[in-house]
mmCIF file of the C-alpha atoms, coordinates in Angstrom:
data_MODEL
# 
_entry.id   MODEL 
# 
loop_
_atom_site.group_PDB 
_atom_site.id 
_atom_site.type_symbol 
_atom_site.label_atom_id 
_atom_site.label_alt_id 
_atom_site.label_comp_id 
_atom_site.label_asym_id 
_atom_site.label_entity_id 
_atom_site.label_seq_id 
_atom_site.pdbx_PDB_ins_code 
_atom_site.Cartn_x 
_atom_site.Cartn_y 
_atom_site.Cartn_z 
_atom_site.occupancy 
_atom_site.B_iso_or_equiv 
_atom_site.pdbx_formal_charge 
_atom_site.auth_seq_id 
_atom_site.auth_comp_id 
_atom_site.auth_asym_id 
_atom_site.auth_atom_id 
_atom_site.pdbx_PDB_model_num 
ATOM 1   C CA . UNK A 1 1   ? -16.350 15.213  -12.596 1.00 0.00 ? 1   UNK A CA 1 
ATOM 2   C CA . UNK A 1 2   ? -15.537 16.791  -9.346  1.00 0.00 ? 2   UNK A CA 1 
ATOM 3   C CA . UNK A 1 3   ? -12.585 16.628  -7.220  1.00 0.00 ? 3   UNK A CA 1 
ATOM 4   C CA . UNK A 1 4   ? -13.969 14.502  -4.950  1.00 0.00 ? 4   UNK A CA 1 
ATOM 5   C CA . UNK A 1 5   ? -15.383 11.567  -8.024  1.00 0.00 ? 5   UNK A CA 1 
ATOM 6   C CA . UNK A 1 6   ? -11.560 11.916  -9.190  1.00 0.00 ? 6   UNK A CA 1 
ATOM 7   C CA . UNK A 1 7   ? -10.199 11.588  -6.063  1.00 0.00 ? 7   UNK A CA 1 
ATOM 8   C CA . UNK A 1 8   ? -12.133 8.507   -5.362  1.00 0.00 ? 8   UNK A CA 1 
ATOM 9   C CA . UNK A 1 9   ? -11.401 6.494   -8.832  1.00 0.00 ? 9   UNK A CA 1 
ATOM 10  C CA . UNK A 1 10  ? -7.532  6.873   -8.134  1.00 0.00 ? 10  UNK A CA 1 
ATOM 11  C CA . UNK A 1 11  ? -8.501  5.047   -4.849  1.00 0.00 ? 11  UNK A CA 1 
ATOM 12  C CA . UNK A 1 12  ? -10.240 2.573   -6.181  1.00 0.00 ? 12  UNK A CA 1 
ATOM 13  C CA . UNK A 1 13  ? -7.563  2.057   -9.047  1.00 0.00 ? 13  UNK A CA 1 
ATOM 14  C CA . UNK A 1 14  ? -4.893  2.214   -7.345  1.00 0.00 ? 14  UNK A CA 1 
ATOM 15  C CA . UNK A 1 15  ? -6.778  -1.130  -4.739  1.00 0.00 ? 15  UNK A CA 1 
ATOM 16  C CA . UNK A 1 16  ? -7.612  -3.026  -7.755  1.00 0.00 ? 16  UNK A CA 1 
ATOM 17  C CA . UNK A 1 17  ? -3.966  -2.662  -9.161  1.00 0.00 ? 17  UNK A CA 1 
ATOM 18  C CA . UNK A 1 18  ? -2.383  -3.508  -5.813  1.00 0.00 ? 18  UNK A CA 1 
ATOM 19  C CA . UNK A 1 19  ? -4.461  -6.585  -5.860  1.00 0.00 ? 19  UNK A CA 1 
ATOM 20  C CA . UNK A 1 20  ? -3.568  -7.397  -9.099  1.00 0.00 ? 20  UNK A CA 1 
ATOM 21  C CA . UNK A 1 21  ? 0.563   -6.655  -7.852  1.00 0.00 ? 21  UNK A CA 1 
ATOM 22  C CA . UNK A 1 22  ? -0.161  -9.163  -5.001  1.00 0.00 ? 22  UNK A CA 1 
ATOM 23  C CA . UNK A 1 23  ? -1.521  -11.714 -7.371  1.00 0.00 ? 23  UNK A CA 1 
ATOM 24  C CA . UNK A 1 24  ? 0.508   -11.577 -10.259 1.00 0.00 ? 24  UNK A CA 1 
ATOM 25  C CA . UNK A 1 25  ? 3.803   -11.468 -7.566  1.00 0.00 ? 25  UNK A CA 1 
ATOM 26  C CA . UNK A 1 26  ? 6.352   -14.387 -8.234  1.00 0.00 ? 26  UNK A CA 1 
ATOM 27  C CA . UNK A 1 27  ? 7.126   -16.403 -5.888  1.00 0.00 ? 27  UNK A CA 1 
ATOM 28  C CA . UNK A 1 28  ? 10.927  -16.922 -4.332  1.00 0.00 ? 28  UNK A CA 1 
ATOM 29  C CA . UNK A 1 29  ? 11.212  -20.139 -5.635  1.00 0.00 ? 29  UNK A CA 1 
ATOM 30  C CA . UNK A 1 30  ? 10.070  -19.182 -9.085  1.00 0.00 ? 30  UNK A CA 1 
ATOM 31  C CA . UNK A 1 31  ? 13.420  -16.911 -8.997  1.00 0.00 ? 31  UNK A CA 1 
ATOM 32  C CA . UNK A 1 32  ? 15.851  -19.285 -7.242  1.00 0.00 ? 32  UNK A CA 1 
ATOM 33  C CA . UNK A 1 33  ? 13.844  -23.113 -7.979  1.00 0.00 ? 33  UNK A CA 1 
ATOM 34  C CA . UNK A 1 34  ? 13.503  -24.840 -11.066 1.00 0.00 ? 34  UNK A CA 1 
ATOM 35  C CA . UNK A 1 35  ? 10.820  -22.736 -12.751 1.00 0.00 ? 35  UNK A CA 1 
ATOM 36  C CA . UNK A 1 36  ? 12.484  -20.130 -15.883 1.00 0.00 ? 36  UNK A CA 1 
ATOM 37  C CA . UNK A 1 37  ? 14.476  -17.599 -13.253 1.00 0.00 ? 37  UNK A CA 1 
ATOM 38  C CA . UNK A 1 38  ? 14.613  -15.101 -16.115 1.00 0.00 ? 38  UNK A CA 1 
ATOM 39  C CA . UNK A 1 39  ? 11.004  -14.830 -17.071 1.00 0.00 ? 39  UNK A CA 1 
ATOM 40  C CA . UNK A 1 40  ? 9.960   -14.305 -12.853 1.00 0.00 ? 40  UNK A CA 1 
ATOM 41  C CA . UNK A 1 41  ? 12.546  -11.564 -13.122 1.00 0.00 ? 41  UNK A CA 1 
ATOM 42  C CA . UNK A 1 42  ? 10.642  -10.136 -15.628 1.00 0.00 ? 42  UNK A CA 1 
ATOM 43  C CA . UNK A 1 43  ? 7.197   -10.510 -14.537 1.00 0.00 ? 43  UNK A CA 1 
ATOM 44  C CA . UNK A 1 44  ? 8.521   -9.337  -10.622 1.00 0.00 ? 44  UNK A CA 1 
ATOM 45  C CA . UNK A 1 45  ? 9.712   -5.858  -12.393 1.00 0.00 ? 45  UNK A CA 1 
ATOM 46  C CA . UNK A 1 46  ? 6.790   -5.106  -14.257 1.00 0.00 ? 46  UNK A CA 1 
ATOM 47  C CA . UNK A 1 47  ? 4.209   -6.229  -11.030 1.00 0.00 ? 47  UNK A CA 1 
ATOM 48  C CA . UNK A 1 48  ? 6.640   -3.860  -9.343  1.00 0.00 ? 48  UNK A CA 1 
ATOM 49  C CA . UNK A 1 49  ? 5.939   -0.920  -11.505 1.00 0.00 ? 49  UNK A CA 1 
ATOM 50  C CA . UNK A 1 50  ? 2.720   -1.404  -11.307 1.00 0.00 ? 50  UNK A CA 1 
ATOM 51  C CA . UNK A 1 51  ? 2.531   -1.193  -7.689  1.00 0.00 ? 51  UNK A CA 1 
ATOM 52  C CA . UNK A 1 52  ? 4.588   2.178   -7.968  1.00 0.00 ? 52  UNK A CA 1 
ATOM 53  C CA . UNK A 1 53  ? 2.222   3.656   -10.209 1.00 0.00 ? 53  UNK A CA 1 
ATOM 54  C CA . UNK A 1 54  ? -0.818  2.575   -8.075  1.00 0.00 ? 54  UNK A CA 1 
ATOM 55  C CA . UNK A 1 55  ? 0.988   4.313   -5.359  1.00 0.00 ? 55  UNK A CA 1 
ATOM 56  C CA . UNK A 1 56  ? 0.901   7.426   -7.070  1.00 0.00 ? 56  UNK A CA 1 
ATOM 57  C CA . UNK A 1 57  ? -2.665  7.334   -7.706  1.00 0.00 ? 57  UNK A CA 1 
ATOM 58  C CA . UNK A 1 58  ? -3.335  5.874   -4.181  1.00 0.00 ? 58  UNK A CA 1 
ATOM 59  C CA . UNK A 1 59  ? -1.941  9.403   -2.866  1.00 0.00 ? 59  UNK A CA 1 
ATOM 60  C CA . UNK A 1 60  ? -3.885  11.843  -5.138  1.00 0.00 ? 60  UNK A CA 1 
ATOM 61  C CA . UNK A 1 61  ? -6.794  9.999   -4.206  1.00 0.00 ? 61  UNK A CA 1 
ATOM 62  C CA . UNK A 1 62  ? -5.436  10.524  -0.280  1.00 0.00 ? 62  UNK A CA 1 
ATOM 63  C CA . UNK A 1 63  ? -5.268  14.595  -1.291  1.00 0.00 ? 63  UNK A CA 1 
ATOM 64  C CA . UNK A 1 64  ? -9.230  13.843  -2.120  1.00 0.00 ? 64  UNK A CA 1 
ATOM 65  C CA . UNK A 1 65  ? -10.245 12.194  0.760   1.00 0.00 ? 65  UNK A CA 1 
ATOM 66  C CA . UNK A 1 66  ? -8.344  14.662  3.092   1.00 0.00 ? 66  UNK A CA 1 
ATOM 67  C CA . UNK A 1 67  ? -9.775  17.743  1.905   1.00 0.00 ? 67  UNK A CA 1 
ATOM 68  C CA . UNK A 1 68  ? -12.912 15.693  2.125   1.00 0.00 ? 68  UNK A CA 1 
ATOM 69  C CA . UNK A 1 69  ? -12.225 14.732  5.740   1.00 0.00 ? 69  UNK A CA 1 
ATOM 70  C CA . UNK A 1 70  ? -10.414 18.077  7.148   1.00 0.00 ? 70  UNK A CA 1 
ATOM 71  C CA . UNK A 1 71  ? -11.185 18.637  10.390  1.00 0.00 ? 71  UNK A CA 1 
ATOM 72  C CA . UNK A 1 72  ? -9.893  21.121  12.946  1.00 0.00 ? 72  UNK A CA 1 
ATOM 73  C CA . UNK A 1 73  ? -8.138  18.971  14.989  1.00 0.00 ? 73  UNK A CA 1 
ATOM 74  C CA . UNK A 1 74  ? -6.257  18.566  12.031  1.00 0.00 ? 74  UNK A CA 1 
ATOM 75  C CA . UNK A 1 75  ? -6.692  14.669  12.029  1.00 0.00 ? 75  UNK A CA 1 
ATOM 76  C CA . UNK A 1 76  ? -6.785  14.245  8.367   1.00 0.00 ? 76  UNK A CA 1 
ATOM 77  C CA . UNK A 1 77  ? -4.110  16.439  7.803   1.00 0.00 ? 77  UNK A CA 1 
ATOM 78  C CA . UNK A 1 78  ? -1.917  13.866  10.078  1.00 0.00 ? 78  UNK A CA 1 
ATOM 79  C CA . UNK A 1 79  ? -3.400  11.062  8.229   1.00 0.00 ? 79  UNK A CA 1 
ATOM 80  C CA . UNK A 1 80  ? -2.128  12.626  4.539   1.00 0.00 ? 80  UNK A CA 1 
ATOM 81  C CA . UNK A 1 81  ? 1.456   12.966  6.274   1.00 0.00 ? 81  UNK A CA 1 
ATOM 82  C CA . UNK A 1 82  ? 1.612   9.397   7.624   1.00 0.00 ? 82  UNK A CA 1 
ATOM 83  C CA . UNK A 1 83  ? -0.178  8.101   3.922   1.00 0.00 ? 83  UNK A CA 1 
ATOM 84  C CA . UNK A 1 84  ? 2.809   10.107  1.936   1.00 0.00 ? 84  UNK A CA 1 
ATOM 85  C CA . UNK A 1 85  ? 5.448   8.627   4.002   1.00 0.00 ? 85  UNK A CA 1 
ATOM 86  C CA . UNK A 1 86  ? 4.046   4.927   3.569   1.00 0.00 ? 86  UNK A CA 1 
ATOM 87  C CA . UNK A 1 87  ? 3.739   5.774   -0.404  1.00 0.00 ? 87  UNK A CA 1 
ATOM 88  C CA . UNK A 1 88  ? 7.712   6.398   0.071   1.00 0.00 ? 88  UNK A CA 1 
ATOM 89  C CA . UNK A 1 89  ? 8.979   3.518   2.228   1.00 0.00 ? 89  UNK A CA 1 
ATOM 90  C CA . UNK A 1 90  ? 6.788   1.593   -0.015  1.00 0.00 ? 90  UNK A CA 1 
ATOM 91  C CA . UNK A 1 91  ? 8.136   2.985   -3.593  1.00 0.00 ? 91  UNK A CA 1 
ATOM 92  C CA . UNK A 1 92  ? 11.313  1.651   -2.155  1.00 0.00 ? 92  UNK A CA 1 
ATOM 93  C CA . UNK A 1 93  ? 10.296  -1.587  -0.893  1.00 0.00 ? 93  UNK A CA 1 
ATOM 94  C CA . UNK A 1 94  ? 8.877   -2.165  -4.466  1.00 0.00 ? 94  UNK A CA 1 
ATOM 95  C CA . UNK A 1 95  ? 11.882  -0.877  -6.022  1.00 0.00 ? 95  UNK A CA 1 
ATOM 96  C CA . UNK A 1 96  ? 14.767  -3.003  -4.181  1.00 0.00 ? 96  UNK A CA 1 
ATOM 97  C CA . UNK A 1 97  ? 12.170  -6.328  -4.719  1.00 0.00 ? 97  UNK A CA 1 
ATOM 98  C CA . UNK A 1 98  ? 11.477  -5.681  -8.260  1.00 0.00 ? 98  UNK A CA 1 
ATOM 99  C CA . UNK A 1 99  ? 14.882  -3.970  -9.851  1.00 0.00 ? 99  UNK A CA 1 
ATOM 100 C CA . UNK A 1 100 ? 17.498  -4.665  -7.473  1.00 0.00 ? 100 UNK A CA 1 
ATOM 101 C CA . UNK A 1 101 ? 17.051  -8.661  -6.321  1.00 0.00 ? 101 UNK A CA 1 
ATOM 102 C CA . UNK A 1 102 ? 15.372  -9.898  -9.078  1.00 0.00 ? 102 UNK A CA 1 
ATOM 103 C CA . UNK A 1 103 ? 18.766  -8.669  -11.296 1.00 0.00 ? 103 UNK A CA 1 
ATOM 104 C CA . UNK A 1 104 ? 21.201  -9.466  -8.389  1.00 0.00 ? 104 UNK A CA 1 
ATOM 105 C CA . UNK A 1 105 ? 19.828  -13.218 -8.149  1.00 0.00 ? 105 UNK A CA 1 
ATOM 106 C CA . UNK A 1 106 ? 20.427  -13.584 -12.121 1.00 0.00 ? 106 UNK A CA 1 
ATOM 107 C CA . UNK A 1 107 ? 24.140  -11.998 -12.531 1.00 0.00 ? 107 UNK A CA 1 
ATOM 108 C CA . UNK A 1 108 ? 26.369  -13.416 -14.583 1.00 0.00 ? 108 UNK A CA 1 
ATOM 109 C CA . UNK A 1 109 ? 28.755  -13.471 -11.723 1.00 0.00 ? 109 UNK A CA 1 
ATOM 110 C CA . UNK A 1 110 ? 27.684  -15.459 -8.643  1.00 0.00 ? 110 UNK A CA 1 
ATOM 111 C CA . UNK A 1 111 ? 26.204  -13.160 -5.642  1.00 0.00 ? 111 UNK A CA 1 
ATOM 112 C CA . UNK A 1 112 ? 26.955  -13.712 -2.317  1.00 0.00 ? 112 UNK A CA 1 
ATOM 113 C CA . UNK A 1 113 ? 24.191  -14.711 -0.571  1.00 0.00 ? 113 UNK A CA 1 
ATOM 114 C CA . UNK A 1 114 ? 24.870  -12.012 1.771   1.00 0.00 ? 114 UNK A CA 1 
ATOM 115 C CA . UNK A 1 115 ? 24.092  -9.649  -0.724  1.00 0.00 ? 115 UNK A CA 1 
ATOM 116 C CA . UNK A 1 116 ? 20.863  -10.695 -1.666  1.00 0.00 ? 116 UNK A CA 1 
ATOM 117 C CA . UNK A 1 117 ? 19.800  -11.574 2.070   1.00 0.00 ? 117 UNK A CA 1 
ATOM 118 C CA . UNK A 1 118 ? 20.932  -7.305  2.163   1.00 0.00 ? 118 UNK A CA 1 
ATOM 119 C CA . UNK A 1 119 ? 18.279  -6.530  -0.356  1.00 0.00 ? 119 UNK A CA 1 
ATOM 120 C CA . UNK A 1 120 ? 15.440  -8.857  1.536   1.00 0.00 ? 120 UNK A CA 1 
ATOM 121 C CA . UNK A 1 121 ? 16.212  -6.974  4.668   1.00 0.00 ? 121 UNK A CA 1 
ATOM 122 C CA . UNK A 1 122 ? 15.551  -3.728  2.671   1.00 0.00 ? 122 UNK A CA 1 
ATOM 123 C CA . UNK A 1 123 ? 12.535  -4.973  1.238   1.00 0.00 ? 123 UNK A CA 1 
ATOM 124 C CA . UNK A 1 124 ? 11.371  -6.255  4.674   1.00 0.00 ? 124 UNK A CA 1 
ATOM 125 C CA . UNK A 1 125 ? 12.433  -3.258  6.694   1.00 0.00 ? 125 UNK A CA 1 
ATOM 126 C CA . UNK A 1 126 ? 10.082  -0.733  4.160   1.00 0.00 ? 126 UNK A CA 1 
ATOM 127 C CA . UNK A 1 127 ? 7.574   -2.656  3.822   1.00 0.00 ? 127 UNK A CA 1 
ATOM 128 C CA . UNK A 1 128 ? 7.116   -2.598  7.839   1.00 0.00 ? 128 UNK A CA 1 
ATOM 129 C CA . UNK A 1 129 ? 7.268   0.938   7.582   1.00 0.00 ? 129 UNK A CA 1 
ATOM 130 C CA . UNK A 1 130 ? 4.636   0.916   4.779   1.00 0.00 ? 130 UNK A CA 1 
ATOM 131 C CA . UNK A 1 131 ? 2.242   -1.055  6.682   1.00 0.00 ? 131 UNK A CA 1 
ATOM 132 C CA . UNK A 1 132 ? 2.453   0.868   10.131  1.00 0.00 ? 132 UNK A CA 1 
ATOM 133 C CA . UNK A 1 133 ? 2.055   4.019   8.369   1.00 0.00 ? 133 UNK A CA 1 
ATOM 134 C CA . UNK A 1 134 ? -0.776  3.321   6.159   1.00 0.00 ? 134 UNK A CA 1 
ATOM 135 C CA . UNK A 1 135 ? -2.317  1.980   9.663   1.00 0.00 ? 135 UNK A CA 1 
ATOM 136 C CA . UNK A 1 136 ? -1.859  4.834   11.119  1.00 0.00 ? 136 UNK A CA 1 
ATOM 137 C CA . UNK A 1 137 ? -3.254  7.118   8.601   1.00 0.00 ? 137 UNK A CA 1 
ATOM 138 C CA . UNK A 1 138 ? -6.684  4.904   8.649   1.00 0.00 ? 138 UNK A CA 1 
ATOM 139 C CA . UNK A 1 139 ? -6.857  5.308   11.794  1.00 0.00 ? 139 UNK A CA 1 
ATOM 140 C CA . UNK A 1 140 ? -6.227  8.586   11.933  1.00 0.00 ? 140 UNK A CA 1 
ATOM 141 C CA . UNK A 1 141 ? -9.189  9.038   8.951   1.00 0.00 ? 141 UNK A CA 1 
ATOM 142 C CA . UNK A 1 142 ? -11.368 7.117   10.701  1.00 0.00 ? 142 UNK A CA 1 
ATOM 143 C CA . UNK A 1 143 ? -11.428 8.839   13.533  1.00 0.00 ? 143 UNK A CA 1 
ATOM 144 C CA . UNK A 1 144 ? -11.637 12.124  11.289  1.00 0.00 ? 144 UNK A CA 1 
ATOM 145 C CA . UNK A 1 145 ? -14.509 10.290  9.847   1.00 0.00 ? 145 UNK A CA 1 
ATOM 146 C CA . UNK A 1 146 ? -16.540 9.812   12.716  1.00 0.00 ? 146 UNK A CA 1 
ATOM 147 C CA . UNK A 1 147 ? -16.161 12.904  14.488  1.00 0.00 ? 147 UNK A CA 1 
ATOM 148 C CA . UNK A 1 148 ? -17.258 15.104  11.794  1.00 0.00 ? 148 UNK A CA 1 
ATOM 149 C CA . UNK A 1 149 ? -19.633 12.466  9.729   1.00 0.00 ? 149 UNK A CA 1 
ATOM 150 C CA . UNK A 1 150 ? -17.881 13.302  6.704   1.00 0.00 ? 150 UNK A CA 1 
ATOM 151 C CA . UNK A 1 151 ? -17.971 9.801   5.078   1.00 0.00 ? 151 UNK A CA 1 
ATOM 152 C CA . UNK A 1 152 ? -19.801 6.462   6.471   1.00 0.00 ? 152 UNK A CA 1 
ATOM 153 C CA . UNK A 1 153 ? -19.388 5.502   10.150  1.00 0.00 ? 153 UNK A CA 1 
ATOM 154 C CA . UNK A 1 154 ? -19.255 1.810   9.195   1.00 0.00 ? 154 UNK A CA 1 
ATOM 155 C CA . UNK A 1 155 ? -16.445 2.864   7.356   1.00 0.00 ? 155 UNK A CA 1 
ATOM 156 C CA . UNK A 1 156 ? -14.642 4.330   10.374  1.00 0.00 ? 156 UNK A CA 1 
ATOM 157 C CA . UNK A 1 157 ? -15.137 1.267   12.387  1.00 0.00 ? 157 UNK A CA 1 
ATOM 158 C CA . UNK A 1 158 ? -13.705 -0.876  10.039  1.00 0.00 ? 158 UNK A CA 1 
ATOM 159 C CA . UNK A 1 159 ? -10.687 1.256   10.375  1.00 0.00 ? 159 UNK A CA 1 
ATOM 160 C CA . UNK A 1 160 ? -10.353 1.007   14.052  1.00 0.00 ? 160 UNK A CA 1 
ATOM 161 C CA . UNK A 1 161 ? -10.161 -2.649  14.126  1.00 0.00 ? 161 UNK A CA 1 
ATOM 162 C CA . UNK A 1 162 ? -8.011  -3.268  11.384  1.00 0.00 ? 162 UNK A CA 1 
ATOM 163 C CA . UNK A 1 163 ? -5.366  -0.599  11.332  1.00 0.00 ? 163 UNK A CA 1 
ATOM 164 C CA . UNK A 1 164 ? -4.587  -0.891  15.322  1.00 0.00 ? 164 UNK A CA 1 
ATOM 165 C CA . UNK A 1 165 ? -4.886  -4.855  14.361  1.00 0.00 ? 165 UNK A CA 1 
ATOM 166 C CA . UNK A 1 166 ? -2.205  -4.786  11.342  1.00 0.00 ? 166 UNK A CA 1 
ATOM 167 C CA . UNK A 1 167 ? -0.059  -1.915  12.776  1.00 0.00 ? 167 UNK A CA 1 
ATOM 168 C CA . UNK A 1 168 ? 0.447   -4.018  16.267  1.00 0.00 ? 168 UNK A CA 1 
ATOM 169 C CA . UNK A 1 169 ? 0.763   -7.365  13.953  1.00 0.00 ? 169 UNK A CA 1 
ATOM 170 C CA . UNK A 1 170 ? 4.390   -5.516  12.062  1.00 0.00 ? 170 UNK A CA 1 
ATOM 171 C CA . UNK A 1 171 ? 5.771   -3.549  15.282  1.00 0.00 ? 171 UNK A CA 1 
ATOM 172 C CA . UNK A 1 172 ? 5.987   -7.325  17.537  1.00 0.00 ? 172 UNK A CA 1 
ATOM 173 C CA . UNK A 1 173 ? 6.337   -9.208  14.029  1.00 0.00 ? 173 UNK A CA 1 
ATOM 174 C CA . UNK A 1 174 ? 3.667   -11.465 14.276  1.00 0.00 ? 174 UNK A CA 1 
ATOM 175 C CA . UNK A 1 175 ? 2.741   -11.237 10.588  1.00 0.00 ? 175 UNK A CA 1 
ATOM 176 C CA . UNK A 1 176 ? 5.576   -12.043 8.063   1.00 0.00 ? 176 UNK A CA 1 
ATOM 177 C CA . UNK A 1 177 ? 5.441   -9.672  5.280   1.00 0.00 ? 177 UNK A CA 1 
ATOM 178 C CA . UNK A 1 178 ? 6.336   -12.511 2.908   1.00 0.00 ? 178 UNK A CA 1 
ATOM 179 C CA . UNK A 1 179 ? 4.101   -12.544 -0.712  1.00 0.00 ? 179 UNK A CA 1 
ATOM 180 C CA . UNK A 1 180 ? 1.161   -14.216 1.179   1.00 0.00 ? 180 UNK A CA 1 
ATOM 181 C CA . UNK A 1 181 ? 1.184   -11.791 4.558   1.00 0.00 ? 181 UNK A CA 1 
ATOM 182 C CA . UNK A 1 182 ? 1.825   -8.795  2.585   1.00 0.00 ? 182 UNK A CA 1 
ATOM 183 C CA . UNK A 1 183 ? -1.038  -10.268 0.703   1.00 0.00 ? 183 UNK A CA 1 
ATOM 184 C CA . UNK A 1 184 ? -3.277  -10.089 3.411   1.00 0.00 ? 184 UNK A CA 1 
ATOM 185 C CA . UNK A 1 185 ? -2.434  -6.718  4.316   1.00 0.00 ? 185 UNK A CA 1 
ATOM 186 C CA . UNK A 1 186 ? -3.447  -5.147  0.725   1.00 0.00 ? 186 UNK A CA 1 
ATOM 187 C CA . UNK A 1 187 ? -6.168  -6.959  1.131   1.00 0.00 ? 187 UNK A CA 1 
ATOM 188 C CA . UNK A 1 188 ? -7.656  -5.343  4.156   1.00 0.00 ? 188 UNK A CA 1 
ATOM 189 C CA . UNK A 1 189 ? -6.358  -1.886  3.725   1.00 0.00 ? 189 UNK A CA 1 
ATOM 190 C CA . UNK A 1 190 ? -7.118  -1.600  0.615   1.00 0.00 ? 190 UNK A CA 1 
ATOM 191 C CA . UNK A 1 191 ? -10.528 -2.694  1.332   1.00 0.00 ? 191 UNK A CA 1 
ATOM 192 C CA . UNK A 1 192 ? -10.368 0.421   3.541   1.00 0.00 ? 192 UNK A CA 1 
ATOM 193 C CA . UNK A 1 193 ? -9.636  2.591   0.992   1.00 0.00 ? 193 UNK A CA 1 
ATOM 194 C CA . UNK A 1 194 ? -11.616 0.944   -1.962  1.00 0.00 ? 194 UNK A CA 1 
ATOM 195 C CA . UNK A 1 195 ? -14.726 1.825   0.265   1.00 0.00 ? 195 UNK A CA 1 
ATOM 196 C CA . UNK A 1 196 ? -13.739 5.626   0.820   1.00 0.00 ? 196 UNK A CA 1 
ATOM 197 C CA . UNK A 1 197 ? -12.898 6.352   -2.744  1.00 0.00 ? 197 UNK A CA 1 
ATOM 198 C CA . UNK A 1 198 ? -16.094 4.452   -3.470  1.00 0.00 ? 198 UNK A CA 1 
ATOM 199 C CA . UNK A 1 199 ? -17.797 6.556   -0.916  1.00 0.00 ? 199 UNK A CA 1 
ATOM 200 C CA . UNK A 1 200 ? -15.889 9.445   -3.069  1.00 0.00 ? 200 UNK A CA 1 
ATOM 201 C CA . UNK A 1 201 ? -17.476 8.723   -6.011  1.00 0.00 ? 201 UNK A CA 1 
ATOM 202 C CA . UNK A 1 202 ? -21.056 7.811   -5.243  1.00 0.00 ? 202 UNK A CA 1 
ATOM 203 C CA . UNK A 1 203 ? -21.385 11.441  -3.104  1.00 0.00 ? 203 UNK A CA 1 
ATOM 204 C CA . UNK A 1 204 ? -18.875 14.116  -4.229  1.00 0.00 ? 204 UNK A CA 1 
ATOM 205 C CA . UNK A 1 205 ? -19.798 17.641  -2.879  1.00 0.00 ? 205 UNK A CA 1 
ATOM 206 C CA . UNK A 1 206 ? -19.836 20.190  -5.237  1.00 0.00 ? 206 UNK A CA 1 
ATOM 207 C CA . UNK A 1 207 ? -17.128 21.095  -7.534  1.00 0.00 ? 207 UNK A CA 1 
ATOM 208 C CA . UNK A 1 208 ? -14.197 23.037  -5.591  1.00 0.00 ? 208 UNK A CA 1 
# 
């Protein structure tokens, strides 16, 4: 299998399992409502690992699809910079929703509700980052796409309407990155991706 085939499976894994994160996600109330607090905690941690692993294949599929996409201009170079510093903002983002609130909302000792208002900001605050980065490095591959032809143009177009769409959306917070618009967002970026490592897959170039 070459780089490229490899590079586009982690893509595509690492779509499917943030799906999966999105859909498996508890909801607030299942935490602080009537529903079994304990067991959401659970199930929030482990759909929060999962999205930090997907991360990590979601950014050695990026290495694939920028040396697929390298250009002079050095467009997908800048697209692998902005895509690394979304996987970090949202590593943390996962990490303070799935390890720190979840455990903070169930001490033994009541928690001011400053405290775990602290941690939603947190959450909130990388997440944003997350979103407007990943934009930015679709858009930045889609334009490294359709200069140089390296992938499909349909592809590329896709890219420039949703990742100046979504990235525009967070910065004048019009879309609420609560479970459902955070939802949305893997949704249509990682349809975005899904497609390139697909596109990965279907026609690697030779082995490198």
């Amino acid at each position: 299998m070459t780089d490229d085939a490899k590079g586009g499976a982690a893509l595509i894994l690492s779509a499917g399992a943030g799906l999966l994160t999105m859909l498996l996600h508890p909801m607030p109330h299942d935490i602080f409502g009537v529903a079994d607090p304990h067991r959401a905690v659970t199930l929030g941690a482990y759909v929060h690992g999962l999205a930090i692993a997907a991360t990590v294949l979601g950014f050695l599929g990026a290495i694939a699809l920028y040396r697929r996409t390298d250009d002079a201009e050095r467009l997908s170079l800048s697209a692998l910079v902005a895509f690394g510093f979304a996987a970090v903002a949202v590593t943390i983002a996962a990490a303070v929703s799935g390890f720190i609130a979840g455990p903070l909302a169930l001490a033994r000792e009541p928690t001011p509700r400053a405290v775990i208002q602290l941690a939603g900001l947190f959450n909130q605050a990388f997440a944003k980052i997350d979103v407007v980065a990943t934009s930015a490095a679709i858009l930045l591959w889609s334009l490294a796409i359709w200069r140089g032809r390296t992938l499909s143009r349909a592809l590329a177009a896709y890219g420039f309407v949703i990742a100046p769409v979504l990235g525009l959306l967070v910065i004048f917070g019009w879309l609420r990155l609560d479970v459902h618009g955070f939802g949305l967002v893997v949704i249509l970026q990682g349809a975005w991706l899904a497609t390139a490592g697909v596109l990965l897959l279907r026609r690697p170039l030779a082995a490198r």
